[in-house]
Backbone as CSV, one residue per row, in Angstrom:
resi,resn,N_x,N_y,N_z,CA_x,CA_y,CA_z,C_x,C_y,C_z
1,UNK,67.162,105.707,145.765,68.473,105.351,146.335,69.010,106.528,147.143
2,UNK,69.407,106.262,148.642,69.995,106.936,149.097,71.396,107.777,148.433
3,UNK,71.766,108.518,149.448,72.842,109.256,149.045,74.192,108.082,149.322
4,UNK,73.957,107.868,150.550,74.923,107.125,151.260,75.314,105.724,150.538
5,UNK,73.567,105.314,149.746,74.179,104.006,148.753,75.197,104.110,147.296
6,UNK,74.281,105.706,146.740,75.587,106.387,145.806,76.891,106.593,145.774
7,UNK,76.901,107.145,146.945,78.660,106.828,147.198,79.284,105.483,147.573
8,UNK,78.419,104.135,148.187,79.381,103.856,148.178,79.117,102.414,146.697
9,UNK,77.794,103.043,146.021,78.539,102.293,144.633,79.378,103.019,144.176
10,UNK,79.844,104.470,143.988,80.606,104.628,143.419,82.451,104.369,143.728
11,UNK,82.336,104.233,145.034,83.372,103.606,145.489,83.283,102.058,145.458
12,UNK,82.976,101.598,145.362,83.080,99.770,144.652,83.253,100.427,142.870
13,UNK,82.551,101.111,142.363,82.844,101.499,140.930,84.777,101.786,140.665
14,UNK,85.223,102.300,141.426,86.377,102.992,141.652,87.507,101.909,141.817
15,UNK,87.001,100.965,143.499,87.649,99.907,143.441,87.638,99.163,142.071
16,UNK,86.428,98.086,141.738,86.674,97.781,140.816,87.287,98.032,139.577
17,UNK,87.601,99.658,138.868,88.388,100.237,137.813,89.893,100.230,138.071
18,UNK,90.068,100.301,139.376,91.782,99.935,139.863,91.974,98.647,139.766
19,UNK,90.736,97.533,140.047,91.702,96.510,140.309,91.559,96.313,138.923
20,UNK,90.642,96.272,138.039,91.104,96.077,136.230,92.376,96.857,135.681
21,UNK,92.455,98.209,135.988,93.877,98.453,136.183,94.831,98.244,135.749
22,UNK,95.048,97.440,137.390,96.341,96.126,137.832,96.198,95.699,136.571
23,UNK,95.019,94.778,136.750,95.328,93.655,135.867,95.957,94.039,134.408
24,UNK,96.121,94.876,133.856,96.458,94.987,132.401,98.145,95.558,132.825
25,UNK,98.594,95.588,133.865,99.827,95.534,133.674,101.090,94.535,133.690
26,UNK,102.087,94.320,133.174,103.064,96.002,132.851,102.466,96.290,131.150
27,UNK,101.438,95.286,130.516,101.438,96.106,128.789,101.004,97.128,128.786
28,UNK,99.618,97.664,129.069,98.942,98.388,129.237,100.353,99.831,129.805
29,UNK,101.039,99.517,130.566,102.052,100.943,130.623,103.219,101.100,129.429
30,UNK,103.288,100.031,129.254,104.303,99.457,127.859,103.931,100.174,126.929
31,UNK,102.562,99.838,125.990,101.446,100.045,125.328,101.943,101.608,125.058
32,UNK,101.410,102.190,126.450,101.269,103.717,126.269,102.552,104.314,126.395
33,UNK,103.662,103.982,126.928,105.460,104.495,127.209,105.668,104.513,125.279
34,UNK,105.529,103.556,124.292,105.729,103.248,123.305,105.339,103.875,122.377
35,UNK,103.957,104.201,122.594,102.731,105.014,121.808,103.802,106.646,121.805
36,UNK,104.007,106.906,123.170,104.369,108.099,123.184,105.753,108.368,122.903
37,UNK,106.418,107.794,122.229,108.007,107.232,122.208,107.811,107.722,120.765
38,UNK,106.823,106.641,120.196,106.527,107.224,118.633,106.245,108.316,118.143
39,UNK,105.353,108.949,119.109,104.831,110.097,118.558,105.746,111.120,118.544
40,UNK,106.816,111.149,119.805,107.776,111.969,120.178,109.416,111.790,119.079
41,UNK,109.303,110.563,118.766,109.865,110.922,117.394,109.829,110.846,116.140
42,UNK,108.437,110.883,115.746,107.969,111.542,114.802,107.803,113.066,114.612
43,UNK,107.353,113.219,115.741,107.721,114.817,116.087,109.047,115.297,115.301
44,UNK,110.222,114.800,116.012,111.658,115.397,116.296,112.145,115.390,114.778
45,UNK,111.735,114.070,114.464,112.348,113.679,113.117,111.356,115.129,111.897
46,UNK,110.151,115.302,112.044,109.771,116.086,111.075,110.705,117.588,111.201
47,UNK,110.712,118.173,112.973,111.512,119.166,113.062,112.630,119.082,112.331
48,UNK,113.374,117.619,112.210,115.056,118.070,112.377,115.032,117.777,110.275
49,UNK,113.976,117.192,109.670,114.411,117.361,108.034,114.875,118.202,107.808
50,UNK,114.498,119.384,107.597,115.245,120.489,107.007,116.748,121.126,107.413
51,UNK,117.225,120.748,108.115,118.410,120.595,108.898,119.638,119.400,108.276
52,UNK,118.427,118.584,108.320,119.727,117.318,107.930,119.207,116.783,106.445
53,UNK,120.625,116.085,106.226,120.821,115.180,104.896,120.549,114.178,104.440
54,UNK,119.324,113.720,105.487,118.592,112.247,105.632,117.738,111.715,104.802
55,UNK,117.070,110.857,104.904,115.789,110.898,104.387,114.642,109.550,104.832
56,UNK,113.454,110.054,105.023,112.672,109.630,106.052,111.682,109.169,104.785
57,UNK,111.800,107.785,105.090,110.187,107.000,104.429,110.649,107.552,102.806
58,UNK,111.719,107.562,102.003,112.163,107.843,101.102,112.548,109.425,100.747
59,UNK,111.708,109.805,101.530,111.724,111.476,101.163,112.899,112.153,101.910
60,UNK,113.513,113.537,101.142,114.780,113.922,102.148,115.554,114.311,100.942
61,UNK,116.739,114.837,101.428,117.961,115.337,100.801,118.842,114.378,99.911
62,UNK,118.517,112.995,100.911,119.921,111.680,100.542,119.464,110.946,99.279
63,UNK,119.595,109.851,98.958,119.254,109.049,97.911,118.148,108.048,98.570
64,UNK,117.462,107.695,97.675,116.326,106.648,98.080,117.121,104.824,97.552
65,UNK,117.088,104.849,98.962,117.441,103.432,99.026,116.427,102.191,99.400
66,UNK,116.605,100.723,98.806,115.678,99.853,99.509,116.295,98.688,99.876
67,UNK,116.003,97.829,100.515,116.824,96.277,100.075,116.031,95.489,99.793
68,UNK,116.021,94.907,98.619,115.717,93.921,97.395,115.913,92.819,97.395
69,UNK,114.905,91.717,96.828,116.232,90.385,96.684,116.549,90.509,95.036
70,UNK,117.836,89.255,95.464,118.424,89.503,94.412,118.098,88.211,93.194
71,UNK,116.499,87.938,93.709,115.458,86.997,92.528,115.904,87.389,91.459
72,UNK,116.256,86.973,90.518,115.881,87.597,88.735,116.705,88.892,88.609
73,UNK,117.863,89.042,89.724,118.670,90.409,89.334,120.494,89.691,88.294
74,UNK,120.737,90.237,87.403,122.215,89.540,87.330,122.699,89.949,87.980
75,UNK,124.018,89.245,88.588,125.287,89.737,89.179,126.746,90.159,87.956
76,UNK,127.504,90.633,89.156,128.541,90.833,88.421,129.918,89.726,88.152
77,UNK,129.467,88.661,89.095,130.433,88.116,89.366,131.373,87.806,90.520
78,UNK,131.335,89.211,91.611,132.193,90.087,92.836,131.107,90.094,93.789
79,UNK,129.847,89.852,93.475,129.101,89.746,94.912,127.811,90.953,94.282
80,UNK,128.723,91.790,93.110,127.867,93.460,93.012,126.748,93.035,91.939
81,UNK,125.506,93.956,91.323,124.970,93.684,90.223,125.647,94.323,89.111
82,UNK,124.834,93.567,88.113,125.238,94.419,86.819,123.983,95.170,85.991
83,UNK,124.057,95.869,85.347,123.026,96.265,84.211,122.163,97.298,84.801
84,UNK,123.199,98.341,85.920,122.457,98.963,86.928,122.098,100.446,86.134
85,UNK,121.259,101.197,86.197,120.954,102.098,85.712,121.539,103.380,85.606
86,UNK,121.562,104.644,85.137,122.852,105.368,85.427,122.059,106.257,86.897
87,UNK,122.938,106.621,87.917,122.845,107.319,89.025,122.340,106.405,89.747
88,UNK,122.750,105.155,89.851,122.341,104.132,90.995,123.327,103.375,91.377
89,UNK,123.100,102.665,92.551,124.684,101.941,92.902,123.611,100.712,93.977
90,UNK,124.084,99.779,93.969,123.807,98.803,94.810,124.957,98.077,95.776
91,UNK,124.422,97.525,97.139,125.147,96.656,98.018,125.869,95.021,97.115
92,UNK,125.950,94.230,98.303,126.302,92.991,97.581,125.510,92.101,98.704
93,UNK,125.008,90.919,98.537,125.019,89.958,99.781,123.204,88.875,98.972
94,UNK,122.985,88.204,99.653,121.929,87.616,99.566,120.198,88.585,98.856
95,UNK,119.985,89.608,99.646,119.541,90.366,98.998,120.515,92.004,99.295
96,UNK,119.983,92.575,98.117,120.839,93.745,97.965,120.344,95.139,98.129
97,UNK,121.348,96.483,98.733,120.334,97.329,98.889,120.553,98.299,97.367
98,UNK,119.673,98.389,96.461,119.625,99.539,96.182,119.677,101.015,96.264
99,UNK,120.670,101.351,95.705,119.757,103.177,95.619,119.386,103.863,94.204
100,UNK,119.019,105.587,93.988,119.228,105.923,93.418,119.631,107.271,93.865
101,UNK,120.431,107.718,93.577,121.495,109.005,94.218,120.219,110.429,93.744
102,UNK,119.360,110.291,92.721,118.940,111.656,92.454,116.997,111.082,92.274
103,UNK,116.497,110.621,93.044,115.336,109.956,93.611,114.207,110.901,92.366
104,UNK,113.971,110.073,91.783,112.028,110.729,91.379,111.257,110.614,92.293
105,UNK,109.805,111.354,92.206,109.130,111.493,93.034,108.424,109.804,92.886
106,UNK,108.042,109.156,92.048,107.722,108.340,91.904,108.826,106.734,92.603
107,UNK,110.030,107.200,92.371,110.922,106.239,93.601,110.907,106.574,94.725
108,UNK,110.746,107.912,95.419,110.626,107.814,96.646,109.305,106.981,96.959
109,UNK,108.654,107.470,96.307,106.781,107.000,96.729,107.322,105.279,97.113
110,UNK,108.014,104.356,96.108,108.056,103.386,96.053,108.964,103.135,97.446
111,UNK,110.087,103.617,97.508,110.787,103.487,98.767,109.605,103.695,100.091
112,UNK,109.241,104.651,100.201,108.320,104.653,101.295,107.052,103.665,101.926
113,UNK,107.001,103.133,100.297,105.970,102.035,100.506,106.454,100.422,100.984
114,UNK,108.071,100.579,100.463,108.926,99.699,101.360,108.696,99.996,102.987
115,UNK,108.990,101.136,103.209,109.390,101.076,104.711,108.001,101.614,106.119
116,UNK,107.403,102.342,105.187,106.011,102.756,105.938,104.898,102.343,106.292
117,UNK,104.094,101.409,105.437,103.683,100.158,106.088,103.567,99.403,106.993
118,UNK,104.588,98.810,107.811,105.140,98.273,108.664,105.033,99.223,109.665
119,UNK,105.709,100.356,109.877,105.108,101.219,110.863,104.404,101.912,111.556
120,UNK,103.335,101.385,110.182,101.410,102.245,110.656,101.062,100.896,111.272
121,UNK,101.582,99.585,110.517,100.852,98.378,110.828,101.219,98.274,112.450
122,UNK,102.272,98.883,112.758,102.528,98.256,114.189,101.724,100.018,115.196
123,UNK,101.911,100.660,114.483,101.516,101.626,115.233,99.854,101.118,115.458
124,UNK,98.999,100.971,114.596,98.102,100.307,114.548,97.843,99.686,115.364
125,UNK,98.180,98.212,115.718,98.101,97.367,116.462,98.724,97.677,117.812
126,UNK,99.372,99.015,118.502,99.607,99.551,119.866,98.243,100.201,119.945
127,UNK,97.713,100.678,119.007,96.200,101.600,119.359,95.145,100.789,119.525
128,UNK,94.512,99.866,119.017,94.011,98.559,119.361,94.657,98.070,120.673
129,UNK,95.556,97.443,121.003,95.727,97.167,121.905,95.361,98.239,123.498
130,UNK,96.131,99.503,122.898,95.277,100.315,124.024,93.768,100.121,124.047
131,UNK,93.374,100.709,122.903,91.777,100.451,123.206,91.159,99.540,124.206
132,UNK,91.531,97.872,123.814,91.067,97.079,124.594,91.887,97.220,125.517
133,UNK,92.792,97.613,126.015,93.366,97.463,127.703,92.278,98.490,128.281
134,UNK,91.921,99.541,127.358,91.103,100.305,128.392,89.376,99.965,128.617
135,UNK,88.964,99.099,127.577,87.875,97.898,127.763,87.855,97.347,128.823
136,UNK,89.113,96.470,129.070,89.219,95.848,129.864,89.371,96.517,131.386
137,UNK,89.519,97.810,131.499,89.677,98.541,132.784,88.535,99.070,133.011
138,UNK,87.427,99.063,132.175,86.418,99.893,132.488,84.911,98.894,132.476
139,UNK,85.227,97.701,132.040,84.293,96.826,131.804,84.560,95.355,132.300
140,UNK,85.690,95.212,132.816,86.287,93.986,133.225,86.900,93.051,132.414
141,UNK,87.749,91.837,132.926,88.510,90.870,132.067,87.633,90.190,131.415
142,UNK,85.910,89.673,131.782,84.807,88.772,131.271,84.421,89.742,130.720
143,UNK,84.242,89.989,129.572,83.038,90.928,128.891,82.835,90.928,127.634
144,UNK,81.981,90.632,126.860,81.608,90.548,125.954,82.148,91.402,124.533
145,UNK,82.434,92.756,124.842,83.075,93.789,124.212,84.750,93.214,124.086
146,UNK,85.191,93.417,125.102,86.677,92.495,125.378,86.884,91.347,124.532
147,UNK,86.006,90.417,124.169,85.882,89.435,123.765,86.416,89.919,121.883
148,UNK,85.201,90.348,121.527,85.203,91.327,120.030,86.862,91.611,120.184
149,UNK,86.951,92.624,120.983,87.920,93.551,120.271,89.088,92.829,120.417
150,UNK,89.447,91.796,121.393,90.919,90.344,120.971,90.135,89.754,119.810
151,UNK,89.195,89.483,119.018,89.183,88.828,117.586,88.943,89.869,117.104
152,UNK,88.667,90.902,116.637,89.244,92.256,116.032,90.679,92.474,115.457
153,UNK,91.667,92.234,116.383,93.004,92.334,116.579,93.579,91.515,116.167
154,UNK,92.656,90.003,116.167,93.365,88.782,115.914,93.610,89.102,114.254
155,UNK,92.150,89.383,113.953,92.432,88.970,112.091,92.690,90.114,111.641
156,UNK,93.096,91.451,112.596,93.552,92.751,112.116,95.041,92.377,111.727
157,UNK,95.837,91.411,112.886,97.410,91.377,113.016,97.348,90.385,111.678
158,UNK,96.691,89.125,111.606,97.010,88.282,109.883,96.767,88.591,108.715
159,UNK,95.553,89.459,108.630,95.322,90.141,107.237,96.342,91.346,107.363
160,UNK,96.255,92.099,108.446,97.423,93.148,107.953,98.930,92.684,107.675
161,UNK,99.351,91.935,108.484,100.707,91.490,108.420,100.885,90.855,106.745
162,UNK,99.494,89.900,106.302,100.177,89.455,104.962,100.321,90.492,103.829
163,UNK,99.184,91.414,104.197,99.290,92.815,103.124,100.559,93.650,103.277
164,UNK,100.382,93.697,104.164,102.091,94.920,104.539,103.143,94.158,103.861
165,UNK,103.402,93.060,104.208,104.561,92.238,103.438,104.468,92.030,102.534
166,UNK,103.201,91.590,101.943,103.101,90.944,100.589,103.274,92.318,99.330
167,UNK,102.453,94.075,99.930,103.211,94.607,99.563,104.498,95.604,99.125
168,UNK,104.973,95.145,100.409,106.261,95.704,100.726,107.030,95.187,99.320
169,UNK,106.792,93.811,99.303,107.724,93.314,98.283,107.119,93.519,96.975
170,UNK,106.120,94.178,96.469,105.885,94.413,95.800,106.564,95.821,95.333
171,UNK,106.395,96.866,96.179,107.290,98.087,96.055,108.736,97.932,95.692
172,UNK,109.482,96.660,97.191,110.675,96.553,96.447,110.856,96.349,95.344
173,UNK,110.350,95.553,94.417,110.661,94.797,93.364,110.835,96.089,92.181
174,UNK,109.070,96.981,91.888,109.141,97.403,91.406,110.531,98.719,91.551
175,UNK,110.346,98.990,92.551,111.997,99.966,92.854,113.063,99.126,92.429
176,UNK,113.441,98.223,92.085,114.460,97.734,91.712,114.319,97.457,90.786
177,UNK,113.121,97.904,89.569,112.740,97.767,88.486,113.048,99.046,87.644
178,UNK,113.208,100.271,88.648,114.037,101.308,88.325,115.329,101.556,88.036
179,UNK,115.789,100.423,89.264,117.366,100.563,89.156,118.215,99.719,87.954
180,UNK,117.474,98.572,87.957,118.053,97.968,87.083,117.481,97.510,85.379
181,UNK,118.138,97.326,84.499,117.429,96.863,83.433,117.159,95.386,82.974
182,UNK,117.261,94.674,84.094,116.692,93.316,84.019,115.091,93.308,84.572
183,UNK,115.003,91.877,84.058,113.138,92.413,84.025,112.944,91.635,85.842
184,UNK,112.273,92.255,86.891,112.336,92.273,88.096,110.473,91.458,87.856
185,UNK,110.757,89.570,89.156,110.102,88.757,89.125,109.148,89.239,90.312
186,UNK,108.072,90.759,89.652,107.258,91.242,91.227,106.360,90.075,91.643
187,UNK,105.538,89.277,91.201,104.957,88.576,92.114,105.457,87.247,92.449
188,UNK,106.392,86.871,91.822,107.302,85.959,92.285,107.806,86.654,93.968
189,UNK,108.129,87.267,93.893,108.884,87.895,95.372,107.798,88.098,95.990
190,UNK,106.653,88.388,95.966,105.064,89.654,96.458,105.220,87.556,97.394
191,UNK,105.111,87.155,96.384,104.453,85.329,96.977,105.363,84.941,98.059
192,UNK,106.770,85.028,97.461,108.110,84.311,98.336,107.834,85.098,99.577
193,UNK,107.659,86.561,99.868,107.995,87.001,101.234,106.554,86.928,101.936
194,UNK,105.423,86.795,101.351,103.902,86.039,101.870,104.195,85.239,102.861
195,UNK,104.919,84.434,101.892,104.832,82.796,102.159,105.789,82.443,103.834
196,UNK,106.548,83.262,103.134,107.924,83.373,104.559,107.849,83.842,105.648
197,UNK,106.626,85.196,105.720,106.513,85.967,106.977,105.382,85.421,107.212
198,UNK,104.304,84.171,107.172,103.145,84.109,107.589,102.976,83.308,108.736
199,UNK,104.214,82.674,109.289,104.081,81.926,110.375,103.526,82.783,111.529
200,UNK,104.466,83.718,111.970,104.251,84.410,113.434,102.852,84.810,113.431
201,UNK,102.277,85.873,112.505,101.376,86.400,112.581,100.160,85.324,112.753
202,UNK,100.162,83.719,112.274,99.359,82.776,111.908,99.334,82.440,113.636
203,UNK,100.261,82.391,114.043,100.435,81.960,115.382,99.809,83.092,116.859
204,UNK,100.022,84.027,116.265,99.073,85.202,117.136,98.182,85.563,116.845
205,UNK,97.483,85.289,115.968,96.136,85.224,115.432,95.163,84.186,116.234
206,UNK,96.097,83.014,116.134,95.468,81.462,116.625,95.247,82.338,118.440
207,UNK,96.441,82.274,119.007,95.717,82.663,120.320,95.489,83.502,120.558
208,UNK,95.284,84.723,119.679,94.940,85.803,120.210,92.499,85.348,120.343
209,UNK,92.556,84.451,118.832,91.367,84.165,119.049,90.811,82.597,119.899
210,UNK,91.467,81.925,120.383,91.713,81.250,121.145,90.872,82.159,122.411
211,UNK,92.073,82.841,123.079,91.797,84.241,124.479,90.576,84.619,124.301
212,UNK,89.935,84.978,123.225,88.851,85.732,122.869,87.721,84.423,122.596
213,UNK,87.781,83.348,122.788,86.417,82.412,123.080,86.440,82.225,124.530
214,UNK,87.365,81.710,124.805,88.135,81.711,126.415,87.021,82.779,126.904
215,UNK,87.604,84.365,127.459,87.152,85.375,127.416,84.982,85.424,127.661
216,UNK,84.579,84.971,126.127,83.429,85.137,125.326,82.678,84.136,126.667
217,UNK,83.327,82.741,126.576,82.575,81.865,127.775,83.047,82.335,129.514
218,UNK,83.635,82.814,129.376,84.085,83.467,130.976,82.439,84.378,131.033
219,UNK,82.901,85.378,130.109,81.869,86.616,130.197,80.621,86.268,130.607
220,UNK,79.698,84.712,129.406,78.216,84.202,129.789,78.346,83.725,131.166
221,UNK,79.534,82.615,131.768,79.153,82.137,132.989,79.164,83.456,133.983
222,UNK,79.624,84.661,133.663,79.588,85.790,134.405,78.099,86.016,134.527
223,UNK,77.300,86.583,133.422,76.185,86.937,133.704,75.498,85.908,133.675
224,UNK,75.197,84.931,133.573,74.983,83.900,134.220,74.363,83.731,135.835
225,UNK,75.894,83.796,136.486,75.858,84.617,138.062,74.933,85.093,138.177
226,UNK,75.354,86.539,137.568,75.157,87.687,138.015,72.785,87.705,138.276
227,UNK,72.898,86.924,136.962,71.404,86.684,136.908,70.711,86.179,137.942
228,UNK,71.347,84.886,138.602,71.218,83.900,139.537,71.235,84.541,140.835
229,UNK,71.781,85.440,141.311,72.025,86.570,142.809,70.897,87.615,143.146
C-alpha cells in the first residue's frame, strides 16, 4: 500500500470517528459534564468534612439520620413515634426520618448503606454508558460489541436497581431497629419497596434490550454488505 492510500484511509478513519461522534450527542457530552460534576464534588465534599458539622453517607460530626417507613413502628398519637430509644428523635408523616444524635459505628455503617448505594448504582451506570458511547465512536452505531454492551447495561440497570432498593430497605429497617424498641418488619419492607420501585427499571431494561437486538441485526446486515462489495 502506497503512502498516499495510508493517508487517505486514515482520513476516512478520522471522518468516520467524527461522524460517530455526532451521533452520540448531546448524551455522550451529558454523560461526561455529569461524570465530572461528581467527581468534583466528591472531591470538595471530602476537603470541606473536617471543617463542617455535616455528615456524608452517615459519617461526620451530625447525627445519623434515615427515613423509614412507618410499617410495624407505633405512633404516638400526634403524627410522632413512640418507644423511641434514648438519644434519638424522629420526624412525623407517612414514613419517618429517624436519627440518632450520638451515631455508633455500626449505625452509621447502616445509614450509609441507606444512602450510598444508589449513588455508585447511578455512578455506575454513567460509566457504562460512557464506555459504550465511546464503542459506538470508535466502532460505529452497527456493531456487534455495541450490541453486548446495551444488554450489559440492560440487566446491569434491573438487577442493580432491585438490589440497591431491595437493600436500601433493608438497612433502613434495621436502623430503625436501633432507634426504636418495637420489633421492625425487615423483609416485609426489603419486599414492599422491591415491589414498588420495579416498574421503571423493568421498562429500561425492556428497551434498552429491545435497541440491542435492533442494533445486533443492523450490525449482520452490515457485514453482510460489507462481504458482498
Amino acid at each position: 500500500m502506497s503512502p498516499d492510500e495510508v493517508m487517505a484511509g486514515s482520513g476516512l478513519d478520522a471522518d468516520s470517528e467524527k461522524a460517530n461522534r455526532k451521533l452520540t450527542q448531546p448524551l455522550g457530552g451529558v454523560v461526561s459534564v455529569v461524570l465530572r460534576l461528581i467527581a468534583g464534588v466528591m472531591a470538595l465534599g471530602l476537603i470541606l468534612i473536617p471543617w463542617n458539622h455535616v455528615s456524608i453517607f452517615g459519617f461526620g460530626s451530625g447525627p445519623a439520620c434515615a427515613d423509614v417507613p412507618i410499617n410495624g413502628l407505633s405512633g404516638t398519637g400526634g403524627g410522632g413515634l413512640a418507644h423511641l430509644r434514648p438519644g434519638t428523635y424522629a420526624g412525623t408523616g407517612s414514613r419517618v426520618f429517624v436519627c440518632a444524635n450520638r451515631p455508633s459505628l455500626g449505625q452509621q455503617t447502616l445509614v450509609t448503606l441507606t444512602e450510598a448505594p444508589t449513588v455508585f448504582l447511578y455512578v455506575a451506570i454513567l460509566l457504562l454508558l460512557w464506555q459504550l458511547l465511546r464503542t459506538v465512536r470508535r466502532d460505529g452505531p452497527f456493531a456487534v460489541l455495541v450490541a453486548g454492551r446495551l444488554r450489559f447495561l440492560a440487566w446491569f440497570i434491573l438487577v442493580g436497581a432491585l438490589f440497591v432498593t431491595a437493600g436500601q430497605a433493608v438497612a433502613r429497617s434495621v436502623f430503625a431497629s436501633t432507634i426504636v424498641t418495637d420489633s421492625v418488619p425487615v423483609a416485609a419492607n426489603a419486599i414492599s419497596d422491591a415491589i414498588n420501585g420495579v416498574l421503571p427499571p423493568v421498562l429500561i431494561a425492556c428497551g434498552l434490550l429491545t435497541l440491542a437486538r435492533v442494533i445486533r441485526v443492523g450490525a449482520r446486515m452490515s457485514d453482510d454488505l460489507a462481504g458482498t462489495v
